[in-house]
N, CA, C and O atoms as a Tripos MOL2 file, in Angstrom:
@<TRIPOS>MOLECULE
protein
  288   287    72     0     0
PROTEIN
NO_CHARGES

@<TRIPOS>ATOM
      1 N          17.8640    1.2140  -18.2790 N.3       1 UNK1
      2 CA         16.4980    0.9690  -18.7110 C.3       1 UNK1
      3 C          15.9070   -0.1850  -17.8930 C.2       1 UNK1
      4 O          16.4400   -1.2940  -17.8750 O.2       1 UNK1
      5 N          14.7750    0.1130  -17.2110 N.am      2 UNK2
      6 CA         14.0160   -1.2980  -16.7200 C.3       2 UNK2
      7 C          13.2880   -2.3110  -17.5410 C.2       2 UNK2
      8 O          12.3680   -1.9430  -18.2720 O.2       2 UNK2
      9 N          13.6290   -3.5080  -17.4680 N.am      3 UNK3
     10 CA         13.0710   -4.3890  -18.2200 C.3       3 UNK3
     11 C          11.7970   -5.0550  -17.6050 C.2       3 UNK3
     12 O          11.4190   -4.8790  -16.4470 O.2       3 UNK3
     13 N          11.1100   -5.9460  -18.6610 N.am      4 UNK4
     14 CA          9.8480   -6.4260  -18.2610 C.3       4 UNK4
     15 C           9.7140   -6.9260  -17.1820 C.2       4 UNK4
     16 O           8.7860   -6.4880  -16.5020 O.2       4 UNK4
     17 N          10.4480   -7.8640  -16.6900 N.am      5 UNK5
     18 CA         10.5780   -8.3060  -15.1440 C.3       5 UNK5
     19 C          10.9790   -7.4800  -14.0760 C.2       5 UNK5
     20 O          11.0140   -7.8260  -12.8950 O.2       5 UNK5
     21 N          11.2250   -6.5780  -14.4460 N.am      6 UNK6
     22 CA         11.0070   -5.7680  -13.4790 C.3       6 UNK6
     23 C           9.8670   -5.1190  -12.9370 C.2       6 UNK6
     24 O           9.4870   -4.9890  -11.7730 O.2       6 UNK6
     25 N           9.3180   -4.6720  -14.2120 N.am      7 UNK7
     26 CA          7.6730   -4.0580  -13.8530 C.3       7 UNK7
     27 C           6.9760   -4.4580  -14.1700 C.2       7 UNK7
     28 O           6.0290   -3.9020  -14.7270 O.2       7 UNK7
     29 N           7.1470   -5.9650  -13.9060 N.am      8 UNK8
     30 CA          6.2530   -7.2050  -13.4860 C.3       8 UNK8
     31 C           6.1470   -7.3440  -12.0410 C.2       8 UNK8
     32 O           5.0590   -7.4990  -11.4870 O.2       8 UNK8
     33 N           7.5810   -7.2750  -11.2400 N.am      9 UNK9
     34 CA          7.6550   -7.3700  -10.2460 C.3       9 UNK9
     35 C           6.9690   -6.5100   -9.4480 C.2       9 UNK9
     36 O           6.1040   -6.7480   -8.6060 O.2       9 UNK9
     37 N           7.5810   -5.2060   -9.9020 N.am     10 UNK10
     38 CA          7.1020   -4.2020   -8.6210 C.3      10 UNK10
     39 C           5.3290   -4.0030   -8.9170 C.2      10 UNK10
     40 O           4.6810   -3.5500   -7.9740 O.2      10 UNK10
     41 N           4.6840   -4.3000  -10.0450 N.am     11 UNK11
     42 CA          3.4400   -4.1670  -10.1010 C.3      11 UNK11
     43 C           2.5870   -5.5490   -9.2870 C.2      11 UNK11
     44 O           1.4290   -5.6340   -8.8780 O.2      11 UNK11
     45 N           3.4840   -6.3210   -9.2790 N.am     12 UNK12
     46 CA          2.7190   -7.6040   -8.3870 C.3      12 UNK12
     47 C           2.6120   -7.4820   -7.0360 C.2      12 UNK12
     48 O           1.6580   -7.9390   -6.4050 O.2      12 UNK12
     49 N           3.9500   -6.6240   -6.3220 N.am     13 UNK13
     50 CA          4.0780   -6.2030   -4.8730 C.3      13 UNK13
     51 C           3.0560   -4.6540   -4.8100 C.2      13 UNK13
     52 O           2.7720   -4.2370   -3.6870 O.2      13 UNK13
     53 N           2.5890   -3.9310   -5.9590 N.am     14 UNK14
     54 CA          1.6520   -2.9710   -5.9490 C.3      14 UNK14
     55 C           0.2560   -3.9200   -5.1940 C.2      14 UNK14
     56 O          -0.3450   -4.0250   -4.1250 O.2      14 UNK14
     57 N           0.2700   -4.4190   -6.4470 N.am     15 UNK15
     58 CA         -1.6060   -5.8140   -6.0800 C.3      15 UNK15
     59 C          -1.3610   -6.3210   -4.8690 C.2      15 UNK15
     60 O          -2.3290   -6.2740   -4.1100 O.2      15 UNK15
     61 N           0.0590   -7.0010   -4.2490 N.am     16 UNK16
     62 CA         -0.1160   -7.9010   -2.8750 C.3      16 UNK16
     63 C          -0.6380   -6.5940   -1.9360 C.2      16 UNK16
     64 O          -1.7410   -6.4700   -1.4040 O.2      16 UNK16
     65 N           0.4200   -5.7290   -1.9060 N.am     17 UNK17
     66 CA          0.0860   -4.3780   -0.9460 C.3      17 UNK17
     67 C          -1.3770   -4.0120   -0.6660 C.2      17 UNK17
     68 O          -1.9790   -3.9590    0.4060 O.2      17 UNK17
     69 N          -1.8910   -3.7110   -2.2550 N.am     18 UNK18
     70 CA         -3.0230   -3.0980   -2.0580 C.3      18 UNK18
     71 C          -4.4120   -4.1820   -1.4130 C.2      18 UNK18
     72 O          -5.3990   -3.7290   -0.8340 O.2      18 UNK18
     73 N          -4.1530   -5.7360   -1.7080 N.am     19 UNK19
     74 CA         -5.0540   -6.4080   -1.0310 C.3      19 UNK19
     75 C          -4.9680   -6.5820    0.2180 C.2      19 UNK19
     76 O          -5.9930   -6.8680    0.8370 O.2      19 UNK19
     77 N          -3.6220   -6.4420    0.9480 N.am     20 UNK20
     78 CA         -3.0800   -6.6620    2.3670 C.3      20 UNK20
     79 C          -4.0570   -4.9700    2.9210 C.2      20 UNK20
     80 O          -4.7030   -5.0130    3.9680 O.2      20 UNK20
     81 N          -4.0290   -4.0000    2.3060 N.am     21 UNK21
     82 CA         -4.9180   -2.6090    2.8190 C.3      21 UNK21
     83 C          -6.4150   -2.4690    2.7860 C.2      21 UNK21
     84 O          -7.1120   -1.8870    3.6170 O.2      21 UNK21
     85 N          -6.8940   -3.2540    1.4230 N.am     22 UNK22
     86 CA         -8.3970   -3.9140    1.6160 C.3      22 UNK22
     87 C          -8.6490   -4.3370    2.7830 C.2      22 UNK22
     88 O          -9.3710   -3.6290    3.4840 O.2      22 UNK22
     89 N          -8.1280   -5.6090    3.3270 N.am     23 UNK23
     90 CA         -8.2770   -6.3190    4.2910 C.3      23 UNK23
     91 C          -8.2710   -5.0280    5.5840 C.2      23 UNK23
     92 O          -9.4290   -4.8400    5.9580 O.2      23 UNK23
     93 N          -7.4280   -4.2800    6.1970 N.am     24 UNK24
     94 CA         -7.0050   -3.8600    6.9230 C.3      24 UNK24
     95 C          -8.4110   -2.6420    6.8420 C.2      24 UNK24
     96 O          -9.0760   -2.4370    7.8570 O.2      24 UNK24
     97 N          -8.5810   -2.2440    6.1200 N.am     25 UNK25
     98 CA         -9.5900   -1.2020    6.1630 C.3      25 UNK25
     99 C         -10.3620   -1.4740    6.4450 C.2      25 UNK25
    100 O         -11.0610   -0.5350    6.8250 O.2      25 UNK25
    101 N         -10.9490   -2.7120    6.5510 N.am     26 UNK26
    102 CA        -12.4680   -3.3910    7.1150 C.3      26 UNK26
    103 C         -12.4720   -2.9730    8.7770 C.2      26 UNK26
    104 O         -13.5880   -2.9170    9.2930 O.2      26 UNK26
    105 N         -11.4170   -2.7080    9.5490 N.am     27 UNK27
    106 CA        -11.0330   -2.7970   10.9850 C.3      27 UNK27
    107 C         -10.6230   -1.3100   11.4650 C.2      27 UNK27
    108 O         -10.8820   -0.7840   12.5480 O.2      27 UNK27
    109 N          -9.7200   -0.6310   10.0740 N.am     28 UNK28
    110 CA         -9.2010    0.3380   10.9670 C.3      28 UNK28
    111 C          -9.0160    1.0590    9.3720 C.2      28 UNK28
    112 O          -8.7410    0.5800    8.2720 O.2      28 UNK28
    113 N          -9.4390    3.0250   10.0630 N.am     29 UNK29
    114 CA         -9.8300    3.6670    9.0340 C.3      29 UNK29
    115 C          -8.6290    4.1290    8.4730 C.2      29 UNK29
    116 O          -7.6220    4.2580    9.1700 O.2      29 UNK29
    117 N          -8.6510    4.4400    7.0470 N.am     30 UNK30
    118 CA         -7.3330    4.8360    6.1760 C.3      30 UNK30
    119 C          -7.0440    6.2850    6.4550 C.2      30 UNK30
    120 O          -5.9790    6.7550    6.0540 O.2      30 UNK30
    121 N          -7.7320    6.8800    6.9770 N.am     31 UNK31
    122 CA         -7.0450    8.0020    8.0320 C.3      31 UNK31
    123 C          -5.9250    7.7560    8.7940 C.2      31 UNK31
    124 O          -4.9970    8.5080    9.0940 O.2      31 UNK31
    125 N          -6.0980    6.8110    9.0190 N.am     32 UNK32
    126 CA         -5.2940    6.3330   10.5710 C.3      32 UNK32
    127 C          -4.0010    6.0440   10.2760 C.2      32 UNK32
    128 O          -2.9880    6.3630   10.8980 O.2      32 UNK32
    129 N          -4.1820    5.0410    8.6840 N.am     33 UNK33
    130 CA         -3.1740    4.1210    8.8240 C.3      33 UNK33
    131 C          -2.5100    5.2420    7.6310 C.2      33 UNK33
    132 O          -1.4750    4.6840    7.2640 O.2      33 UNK33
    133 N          -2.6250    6.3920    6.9660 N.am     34 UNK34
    134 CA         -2.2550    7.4510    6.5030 C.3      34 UNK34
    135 C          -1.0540    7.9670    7.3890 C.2      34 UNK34
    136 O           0.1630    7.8920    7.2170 O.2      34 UNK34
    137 N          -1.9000    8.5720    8.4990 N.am     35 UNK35
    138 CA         -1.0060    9.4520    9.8870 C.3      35 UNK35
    139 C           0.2780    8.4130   10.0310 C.2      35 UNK35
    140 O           1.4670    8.7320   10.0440 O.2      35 UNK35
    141 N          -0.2030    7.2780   10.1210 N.am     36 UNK36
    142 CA          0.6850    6.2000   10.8840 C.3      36 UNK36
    143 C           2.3010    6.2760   10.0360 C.2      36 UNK36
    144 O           3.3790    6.2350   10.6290 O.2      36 UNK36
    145 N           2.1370    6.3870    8.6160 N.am     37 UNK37
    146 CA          2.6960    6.2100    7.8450 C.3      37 UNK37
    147 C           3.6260    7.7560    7.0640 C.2      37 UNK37
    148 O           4.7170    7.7800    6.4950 O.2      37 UNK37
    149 N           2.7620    8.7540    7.3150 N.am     38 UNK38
    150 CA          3.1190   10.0910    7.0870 C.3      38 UNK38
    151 C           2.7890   10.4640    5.7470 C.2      38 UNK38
    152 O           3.5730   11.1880    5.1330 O.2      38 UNK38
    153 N           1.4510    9.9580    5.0700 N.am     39 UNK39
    154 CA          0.8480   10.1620    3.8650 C.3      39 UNK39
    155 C          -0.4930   10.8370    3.9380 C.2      39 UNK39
    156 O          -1.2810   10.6790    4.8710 O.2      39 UNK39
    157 N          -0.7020   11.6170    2.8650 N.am     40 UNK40
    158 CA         -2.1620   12.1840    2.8740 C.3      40 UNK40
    159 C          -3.5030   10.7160    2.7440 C.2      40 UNK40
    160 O          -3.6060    9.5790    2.2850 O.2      40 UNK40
    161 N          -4.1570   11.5590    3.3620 N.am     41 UNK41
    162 CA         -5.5030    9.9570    3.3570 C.3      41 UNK41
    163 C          -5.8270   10.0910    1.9450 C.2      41 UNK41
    164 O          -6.3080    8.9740    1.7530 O.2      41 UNK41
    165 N          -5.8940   10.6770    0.8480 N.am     42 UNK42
    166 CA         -6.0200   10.8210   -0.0670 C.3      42 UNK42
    167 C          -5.3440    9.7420   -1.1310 C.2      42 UNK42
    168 O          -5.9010    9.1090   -2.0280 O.2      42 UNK42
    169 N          -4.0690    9.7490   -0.7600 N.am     43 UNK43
    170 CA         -3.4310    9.0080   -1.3270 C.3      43 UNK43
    171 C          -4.0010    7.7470   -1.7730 C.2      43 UNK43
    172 O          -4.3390    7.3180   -2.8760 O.2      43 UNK43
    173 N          -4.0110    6.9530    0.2390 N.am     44 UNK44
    174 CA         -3.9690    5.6750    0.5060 C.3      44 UNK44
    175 C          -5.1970    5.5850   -0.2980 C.2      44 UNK44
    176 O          -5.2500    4.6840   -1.1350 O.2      44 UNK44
    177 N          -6.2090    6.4000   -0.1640 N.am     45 UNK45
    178 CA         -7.8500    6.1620   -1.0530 C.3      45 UNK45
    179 C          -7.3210    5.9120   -2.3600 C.2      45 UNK45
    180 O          -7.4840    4.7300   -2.6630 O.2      45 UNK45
    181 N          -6.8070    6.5160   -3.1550 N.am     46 UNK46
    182 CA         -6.6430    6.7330   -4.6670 C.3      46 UNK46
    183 C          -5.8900    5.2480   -4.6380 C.2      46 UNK46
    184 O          -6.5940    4.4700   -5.2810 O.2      46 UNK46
    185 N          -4.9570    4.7260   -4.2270 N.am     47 UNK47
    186 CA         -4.1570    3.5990   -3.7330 C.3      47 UNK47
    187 C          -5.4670    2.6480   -3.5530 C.2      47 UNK47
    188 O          -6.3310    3.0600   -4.3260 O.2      47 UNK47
    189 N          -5.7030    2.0680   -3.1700 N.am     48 UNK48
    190 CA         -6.9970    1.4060   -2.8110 C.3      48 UNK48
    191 C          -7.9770    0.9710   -3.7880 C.2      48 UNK48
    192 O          -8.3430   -0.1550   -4.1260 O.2      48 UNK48
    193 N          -8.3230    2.1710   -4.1710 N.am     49 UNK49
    194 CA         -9.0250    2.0440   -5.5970 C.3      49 UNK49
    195 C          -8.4140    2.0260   -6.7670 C.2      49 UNK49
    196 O          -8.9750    2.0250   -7.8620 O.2      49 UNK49
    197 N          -6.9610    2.0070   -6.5060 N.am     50 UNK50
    198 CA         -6.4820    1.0660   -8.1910 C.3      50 UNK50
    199 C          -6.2200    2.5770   -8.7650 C.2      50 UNK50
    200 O          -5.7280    2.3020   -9.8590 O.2      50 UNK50
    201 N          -6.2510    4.0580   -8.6900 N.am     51 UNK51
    202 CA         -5.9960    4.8850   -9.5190 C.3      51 UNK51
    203 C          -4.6010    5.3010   -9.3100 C.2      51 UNK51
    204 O          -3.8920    5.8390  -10.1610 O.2      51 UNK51
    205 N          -4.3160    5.0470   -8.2710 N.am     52 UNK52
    206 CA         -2.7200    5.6130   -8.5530 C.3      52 UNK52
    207 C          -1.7070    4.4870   -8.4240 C.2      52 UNK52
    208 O          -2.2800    3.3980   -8.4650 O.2      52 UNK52
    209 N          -0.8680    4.4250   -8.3330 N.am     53 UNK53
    210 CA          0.7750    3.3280   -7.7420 C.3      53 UNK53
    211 C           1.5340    4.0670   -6.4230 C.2      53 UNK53
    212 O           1.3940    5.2750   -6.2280 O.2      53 UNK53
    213 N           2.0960    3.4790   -5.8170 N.am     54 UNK54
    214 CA          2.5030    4.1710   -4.7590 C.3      54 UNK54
    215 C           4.2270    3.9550   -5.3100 C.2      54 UNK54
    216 O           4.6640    3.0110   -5.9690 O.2      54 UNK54
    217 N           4.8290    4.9120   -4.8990 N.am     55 UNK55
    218 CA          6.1940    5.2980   -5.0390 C.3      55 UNK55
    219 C           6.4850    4.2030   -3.8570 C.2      55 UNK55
    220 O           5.7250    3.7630   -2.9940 O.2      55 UNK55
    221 N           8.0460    3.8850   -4.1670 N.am     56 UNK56
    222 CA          8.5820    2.4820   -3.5940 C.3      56 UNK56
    223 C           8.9720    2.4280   -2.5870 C.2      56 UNK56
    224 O           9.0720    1.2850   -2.1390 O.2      56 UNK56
    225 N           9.5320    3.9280   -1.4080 N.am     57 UNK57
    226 CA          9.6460    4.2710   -0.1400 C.3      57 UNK57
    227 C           7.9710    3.5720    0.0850 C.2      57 UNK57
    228 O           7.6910    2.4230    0.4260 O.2      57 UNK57
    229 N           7.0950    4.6480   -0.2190 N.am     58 UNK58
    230 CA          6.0570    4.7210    0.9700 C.3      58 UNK58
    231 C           5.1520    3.1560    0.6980 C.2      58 UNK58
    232 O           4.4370    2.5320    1.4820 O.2      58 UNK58
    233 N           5.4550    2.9200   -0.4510 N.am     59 UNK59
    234 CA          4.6430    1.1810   -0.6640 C.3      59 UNK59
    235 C           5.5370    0.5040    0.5150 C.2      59 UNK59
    236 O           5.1390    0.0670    1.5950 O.2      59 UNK59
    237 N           6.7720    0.5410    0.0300 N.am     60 UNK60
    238 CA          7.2620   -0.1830    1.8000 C.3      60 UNK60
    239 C           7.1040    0.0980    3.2510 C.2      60 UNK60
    240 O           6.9900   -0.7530    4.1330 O.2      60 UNK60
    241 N           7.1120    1.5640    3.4190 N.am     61 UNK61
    242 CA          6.4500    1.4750    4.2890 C.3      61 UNK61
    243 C           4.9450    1.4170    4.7930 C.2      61 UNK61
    244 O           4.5170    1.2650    5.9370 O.2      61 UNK61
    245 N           4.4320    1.5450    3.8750 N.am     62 UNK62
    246 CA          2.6070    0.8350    3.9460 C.3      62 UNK62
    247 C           3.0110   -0.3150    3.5940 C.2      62 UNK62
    248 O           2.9270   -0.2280    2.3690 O.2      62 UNK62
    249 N           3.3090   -1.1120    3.7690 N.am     63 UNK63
    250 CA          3.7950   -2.6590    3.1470 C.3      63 UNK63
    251 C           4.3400   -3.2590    4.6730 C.2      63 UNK63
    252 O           3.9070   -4.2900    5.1880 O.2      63 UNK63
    253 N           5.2930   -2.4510    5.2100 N.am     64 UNK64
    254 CA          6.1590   -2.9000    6.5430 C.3      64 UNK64
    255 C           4.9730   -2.4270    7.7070 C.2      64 UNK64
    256 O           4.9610   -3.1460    8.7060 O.2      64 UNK64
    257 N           4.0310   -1.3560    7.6870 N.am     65 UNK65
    258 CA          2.9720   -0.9570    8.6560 C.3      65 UNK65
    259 C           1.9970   -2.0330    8.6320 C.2      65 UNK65
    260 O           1.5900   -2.4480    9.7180 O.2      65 UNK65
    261 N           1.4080   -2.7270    7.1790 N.am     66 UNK66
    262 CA          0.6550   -3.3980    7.7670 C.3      66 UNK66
    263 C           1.0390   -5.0270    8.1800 C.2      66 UNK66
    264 O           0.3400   -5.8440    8.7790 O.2      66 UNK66
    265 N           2.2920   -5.1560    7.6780 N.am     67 UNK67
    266 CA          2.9520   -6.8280    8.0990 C.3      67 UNK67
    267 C           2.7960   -6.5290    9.3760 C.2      67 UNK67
    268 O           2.4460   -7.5770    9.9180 O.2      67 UNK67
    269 N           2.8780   -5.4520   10.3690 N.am     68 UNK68
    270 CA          3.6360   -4.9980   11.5410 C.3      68 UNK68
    271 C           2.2910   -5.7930   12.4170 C.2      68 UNK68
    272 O           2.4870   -6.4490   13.4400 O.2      68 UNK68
    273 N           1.0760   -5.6090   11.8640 N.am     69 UNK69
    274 CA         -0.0670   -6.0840   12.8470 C.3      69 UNK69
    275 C           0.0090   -7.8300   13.2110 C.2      69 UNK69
    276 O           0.5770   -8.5020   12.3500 O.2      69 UNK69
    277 N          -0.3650   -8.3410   14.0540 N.am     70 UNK70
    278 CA         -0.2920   -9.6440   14.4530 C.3      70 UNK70
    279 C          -1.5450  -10.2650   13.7210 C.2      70 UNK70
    280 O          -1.5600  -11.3030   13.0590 O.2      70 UNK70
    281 N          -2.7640   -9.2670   14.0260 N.am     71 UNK71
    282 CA         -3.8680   -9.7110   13.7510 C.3      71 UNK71
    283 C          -4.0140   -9.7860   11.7310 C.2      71 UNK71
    284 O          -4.8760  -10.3750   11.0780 O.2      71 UNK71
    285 N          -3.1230   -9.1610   11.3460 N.am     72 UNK72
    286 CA         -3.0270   -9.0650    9.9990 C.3      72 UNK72
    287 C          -3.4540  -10.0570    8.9490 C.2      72 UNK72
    288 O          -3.2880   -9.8030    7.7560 O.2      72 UNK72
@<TRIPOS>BOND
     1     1     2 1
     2     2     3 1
     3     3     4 2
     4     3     5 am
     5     5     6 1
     6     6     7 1
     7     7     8 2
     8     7     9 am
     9     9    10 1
    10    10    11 1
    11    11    12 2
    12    11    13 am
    13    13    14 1
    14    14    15 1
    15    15    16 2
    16    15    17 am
    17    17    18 1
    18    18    19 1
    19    19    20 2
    20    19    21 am
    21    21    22 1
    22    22    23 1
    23    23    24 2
    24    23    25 am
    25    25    26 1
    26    26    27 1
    27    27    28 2
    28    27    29 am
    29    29    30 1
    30    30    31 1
    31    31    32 2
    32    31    33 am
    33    33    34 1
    34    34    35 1
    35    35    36 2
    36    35    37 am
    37    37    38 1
    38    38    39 1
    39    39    40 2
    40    39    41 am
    41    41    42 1
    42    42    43 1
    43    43    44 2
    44    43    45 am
    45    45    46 1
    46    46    47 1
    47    47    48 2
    48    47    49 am
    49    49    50 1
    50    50    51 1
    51    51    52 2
    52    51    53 am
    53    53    54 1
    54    54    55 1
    55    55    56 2
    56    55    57 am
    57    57    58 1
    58    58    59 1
    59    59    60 2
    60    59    61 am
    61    61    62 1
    62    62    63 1
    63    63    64 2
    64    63    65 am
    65    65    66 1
    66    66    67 1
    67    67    68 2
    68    67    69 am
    69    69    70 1
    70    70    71 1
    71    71    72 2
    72    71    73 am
    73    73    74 1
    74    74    75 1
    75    75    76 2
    76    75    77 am
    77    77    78 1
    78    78    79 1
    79    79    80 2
    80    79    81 am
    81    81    82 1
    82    82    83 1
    83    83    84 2
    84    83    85 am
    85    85    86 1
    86    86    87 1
    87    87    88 2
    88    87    89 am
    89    89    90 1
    90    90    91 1
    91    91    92 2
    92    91    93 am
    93    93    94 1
    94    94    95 1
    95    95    96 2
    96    95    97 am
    97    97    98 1
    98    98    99 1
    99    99   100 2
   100    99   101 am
   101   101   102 1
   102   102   103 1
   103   103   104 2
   104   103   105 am
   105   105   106 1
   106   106   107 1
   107   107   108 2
   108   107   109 am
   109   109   110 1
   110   110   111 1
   111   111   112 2
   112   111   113 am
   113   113   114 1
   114   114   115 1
   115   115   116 2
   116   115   117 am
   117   117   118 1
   118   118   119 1
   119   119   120 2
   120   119   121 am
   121   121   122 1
   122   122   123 1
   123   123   124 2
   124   123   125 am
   125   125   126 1
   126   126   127 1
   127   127   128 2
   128   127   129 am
   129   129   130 1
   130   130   131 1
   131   131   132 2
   132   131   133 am
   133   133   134 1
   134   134   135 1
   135   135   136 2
   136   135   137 am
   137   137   138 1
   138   138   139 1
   139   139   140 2
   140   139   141 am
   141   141   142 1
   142   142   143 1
   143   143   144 2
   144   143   145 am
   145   145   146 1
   146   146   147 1
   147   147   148 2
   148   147   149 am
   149   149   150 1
   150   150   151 1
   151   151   152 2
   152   151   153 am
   153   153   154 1
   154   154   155 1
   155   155   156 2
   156   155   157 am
   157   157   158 1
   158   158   159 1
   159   159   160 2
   160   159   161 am
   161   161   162 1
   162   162   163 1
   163   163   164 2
   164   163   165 am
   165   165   166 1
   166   166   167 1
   167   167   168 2
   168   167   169 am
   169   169   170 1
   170   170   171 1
   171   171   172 2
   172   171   173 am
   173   173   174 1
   174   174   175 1
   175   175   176 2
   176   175   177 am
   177   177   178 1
   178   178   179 1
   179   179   180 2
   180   179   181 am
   181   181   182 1
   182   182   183 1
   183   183   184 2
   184   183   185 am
   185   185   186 1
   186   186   187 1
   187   187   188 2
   188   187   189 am
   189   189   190 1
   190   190   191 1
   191   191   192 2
   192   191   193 am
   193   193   194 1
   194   194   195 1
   195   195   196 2
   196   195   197 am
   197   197   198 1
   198   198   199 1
   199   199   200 2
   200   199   201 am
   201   201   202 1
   202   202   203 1
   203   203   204 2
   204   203   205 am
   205   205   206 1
   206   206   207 1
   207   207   208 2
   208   207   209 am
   209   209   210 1
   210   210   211 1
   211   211   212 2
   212   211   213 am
   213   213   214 1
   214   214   215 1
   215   215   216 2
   216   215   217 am
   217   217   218 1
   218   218   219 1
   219   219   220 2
   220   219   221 am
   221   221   222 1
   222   222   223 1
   223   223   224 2
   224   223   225 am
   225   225   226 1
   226   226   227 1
   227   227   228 2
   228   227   229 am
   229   229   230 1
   230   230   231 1
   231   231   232 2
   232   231   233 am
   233   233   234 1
   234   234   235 1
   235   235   236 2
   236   235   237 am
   237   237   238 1
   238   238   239 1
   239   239   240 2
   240   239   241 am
   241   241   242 1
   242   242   243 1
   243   243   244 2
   244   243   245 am
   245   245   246 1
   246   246   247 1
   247   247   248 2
   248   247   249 am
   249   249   250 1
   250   250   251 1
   251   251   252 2
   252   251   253 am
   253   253   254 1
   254   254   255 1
   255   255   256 2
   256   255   257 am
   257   257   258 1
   258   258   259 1
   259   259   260 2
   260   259   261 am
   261   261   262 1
   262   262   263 1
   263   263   264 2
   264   263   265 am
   265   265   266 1
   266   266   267 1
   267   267   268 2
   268   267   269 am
   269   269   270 1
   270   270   271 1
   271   271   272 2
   272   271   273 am
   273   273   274 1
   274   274   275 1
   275   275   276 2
   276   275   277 am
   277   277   278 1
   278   278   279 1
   279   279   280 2
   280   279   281 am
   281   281   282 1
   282   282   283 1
   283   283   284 2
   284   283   285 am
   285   285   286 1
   286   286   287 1
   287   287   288 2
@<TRIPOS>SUBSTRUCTURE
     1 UNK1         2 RESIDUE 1 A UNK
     2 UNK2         6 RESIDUE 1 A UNK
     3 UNK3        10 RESIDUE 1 A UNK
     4 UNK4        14 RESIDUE 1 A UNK
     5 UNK5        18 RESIDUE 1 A UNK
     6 UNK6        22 RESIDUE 1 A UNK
     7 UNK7        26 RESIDUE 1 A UNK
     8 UNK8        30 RESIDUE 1 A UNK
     9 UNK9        34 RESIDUE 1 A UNK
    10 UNK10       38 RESIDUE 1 A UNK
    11 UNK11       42 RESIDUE 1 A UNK
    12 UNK12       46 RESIDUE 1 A UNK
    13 UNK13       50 RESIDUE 1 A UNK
    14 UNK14       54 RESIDUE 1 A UNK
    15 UNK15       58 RESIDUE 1 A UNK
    16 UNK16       62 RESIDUE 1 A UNK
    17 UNK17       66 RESIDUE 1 A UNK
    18 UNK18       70 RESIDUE 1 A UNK
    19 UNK19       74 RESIDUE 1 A UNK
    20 UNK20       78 RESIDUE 1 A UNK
    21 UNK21       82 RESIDUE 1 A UNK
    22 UNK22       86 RESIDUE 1 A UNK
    23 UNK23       90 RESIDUE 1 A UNK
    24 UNK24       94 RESIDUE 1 A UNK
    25 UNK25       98 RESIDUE 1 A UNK
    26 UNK26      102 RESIDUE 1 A UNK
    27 UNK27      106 RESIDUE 1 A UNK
    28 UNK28      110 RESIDUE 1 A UNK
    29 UNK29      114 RESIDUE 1 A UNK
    30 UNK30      118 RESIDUE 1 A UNK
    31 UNK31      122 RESIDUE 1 A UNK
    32 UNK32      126 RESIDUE 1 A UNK
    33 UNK33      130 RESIDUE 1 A UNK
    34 UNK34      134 RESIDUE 1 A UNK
    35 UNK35      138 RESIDUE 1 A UNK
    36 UNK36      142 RESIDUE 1 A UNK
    37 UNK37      146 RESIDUE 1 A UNK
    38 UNK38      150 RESIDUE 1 A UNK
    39 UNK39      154 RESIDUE 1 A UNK
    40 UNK40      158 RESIDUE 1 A UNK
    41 UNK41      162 RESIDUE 1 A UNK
    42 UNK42      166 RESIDUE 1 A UNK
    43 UNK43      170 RESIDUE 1 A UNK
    44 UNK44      174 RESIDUE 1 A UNK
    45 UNK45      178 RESIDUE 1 A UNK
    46 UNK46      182 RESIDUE 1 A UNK
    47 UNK47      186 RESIDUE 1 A UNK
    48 UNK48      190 RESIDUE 1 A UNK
    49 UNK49      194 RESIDUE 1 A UNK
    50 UNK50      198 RESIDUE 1 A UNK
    51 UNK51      202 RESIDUE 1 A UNK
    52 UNK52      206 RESIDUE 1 A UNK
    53 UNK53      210 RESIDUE 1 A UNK
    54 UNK54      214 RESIDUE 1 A UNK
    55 UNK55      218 RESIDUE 1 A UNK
    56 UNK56      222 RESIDUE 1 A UNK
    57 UNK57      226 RESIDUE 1 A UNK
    58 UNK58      230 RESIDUE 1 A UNK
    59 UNK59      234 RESIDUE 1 A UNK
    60 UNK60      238 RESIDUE 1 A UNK
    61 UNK61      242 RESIDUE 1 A UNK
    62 UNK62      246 RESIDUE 1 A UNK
    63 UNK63      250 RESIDUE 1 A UNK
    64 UNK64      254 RESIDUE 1 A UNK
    65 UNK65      258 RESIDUE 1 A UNK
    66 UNK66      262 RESIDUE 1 A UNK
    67 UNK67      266 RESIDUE 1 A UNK
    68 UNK68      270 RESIDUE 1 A UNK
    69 UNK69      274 RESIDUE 1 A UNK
    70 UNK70      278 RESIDUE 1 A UNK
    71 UNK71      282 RESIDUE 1 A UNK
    72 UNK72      286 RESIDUE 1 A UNK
């Protein structure tokens, strides 16, 4: 069974993620960074706007894609 600190945790690395993709979308379109990643653009939208959670593979790797930028 997962306990409260747990989905405390992974919901706080949901919010860091999703503000680190705010930022990033101002520059470069969520099409892009979709392909980049091997997700429907759909997703990353629904993601973005707070309606869905991303499963814990692809949050890391949308998590590790956008650390990856310098300009980040």
């Amino acid at each position: 069974m997962v306990n409260q600190e747990e989905i405390k945790k992974k919901m706080t690395l949901q919010e860091e993620v999703r503000e680190k993709l705010i930022k990033r979308v101002e520059r470069e379109r969520q099409t892009y960074i979709a392909k980049r990643i091997g997700v429907p653009r759909q997703l990353i939208s629904d993601f973005k706007l707070g309606k869905k959670q991303l499963r814990e593979q692809t949050l890391l790797a949308l998590n590790e894609y956008l650390d990856s930028d310098p300009l980040n």
